[in-house]
C-alpha positions as CSV (number, residue, x, y, z in Angstrom):
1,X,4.7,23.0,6.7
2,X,4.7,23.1,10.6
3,X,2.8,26.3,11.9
4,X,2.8,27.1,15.6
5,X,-0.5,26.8,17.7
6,X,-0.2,31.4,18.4
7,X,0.1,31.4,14.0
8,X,-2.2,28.9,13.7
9,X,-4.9,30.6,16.1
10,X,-4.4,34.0,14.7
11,X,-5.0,32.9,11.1
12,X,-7.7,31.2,12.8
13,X,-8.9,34.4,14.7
14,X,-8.9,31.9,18.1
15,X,-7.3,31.5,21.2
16,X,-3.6,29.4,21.1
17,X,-5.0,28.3,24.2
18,X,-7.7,26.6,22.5
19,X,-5.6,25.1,19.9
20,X,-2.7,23.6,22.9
21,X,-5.0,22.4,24.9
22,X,-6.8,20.3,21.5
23,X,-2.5,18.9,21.0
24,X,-2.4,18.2,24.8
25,X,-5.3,16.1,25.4
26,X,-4.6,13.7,22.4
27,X,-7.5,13.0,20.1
28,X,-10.5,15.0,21.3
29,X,-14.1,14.8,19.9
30,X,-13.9,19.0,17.8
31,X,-17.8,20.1,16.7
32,X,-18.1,19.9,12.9
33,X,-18.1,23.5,12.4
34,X,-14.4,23.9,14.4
35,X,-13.0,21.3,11.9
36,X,-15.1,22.9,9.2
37,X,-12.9,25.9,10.1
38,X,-9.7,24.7,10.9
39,X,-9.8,23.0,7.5
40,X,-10.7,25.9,5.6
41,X,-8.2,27.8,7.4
42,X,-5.4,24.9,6.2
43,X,-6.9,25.1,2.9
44,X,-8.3,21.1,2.9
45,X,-10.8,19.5,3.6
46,X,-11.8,17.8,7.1
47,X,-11.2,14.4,6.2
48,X,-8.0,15.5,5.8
49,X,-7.4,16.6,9.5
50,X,-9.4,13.9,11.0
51,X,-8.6,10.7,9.0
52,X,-5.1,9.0,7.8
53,X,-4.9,9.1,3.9
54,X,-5.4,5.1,4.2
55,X,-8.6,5.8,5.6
56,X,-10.1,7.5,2.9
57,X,-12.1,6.8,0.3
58,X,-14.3,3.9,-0.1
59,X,-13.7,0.5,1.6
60,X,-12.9,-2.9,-0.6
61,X,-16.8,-4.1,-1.2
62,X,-17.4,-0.4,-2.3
63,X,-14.6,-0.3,-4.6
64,X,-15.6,-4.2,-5.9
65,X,-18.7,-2.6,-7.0
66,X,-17.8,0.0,-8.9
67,X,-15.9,-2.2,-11.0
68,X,-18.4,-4.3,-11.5
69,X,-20.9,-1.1,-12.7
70,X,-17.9,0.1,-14.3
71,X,-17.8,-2.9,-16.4
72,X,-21.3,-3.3,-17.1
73,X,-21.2,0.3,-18.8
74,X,-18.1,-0.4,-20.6
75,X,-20.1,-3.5,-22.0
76,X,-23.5,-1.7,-22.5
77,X,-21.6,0.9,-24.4
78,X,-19.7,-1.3,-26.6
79,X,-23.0,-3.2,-27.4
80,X,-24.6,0.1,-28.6
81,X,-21.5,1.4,-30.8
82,X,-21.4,-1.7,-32.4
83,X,-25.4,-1.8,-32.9
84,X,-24.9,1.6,-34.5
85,X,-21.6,0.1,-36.7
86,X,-24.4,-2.8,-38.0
87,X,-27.0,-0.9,-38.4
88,X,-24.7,2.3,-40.7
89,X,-23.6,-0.6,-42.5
90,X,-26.9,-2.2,-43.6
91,X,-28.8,1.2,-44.0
């Protein structure tokens, strides 16, 4: 969906101008709450406006860790199933 800076502004309730001079100058530095706003407006979230889908999320170390916690749960959880297995079976 393409929208127009003049639609986009007056779902925004903001001056086009605003919005054309933010396309003109190439990647400008927006406050928070603007984004905040814009996003809202777009219905997503900031890092969607802000950041390339690649870009999001965590980075490799982050997601080597949760593997590794994920595993250690899977293994802590498997340990106590089959302590309760044991233990229904000798009581």
């Amino acid at each position: 969906m393409s929208l127009t800076s003049p639609c986009l502004s007056s779902l925004r309730r903001s001056q086009a101008s605003t919005l054309s001079s933010w396309q003109l100058a190439g990647p400008p530095q927006h406050t928070l709450k603007v984004m905040v706003s814009l996003a809202k407006t777009l219905h997503t979230i900031p890092d969607a406006l802000v950041f390339e889908e690649s870009e999001r999320g965590p980075d490799e170390e982050l997601r080597l860790q949760f593997k590794v916690i994920r595993a250690l749960l899977d293994g802590m959880i498997i340990k106590h199933r089959t302590k309760q297995m044991v233990n229904g079976l000798s009581g």
